[in-house]
C-alpha positions, 0 to 999 in steps of 0.5 A: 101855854100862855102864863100871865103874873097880873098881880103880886101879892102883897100884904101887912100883919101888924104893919109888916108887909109880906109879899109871898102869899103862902108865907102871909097865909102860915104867919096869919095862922101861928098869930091866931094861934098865939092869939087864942091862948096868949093875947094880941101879937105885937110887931115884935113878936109878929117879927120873930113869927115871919124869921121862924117861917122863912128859915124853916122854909127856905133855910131847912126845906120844910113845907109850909104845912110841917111849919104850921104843924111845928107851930102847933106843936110848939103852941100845945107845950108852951104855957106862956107867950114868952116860951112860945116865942122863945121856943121858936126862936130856938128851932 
């Protein structure tokens, strides 16, 4: 088998670039589910959104899919955008 790399992947959320695509994809879904019911992410909480993720991932082994269900969960029982944040900084 011949596997060839052409292109890492590189993108920004609120001016942050993310170079693992999986990790981009679950960060752009919590924002916009923070965005639906609280307003528009800063940096800061962008920040707070991507440390919640990587340690769920590579600190505790969890797929990207259970990250996103946590966030979900979290987002249901959250009535602010300050609990939110605080919320996923506590997990």
């Amino acid at each position: 088998m011949k596997i060839e790399n052409i292109q890492k992947f590189k993108g920004k959320i609120n001016g942050i670039l993310i170079e693992e695509e999986q990790l981009f994809t679950t960060v752009q879904f919590i924002s916009a589910l923070f965005e639906m019911k609280f307003k528009e992410t800063t940096k800061k909480e962008t920040k707070i959104i991507i440390n919640f993720a990587e340690e769920k991932y590579h600190g505790n082994g969890f797929s990207w899919e259970k990250i996103g269900e946590i966030a979900e969960d979290i987002f249901d029982n959250s009535e602010t955008a300050d609990d939110f944040m605080k919320k996923l900084k506590k997990l």
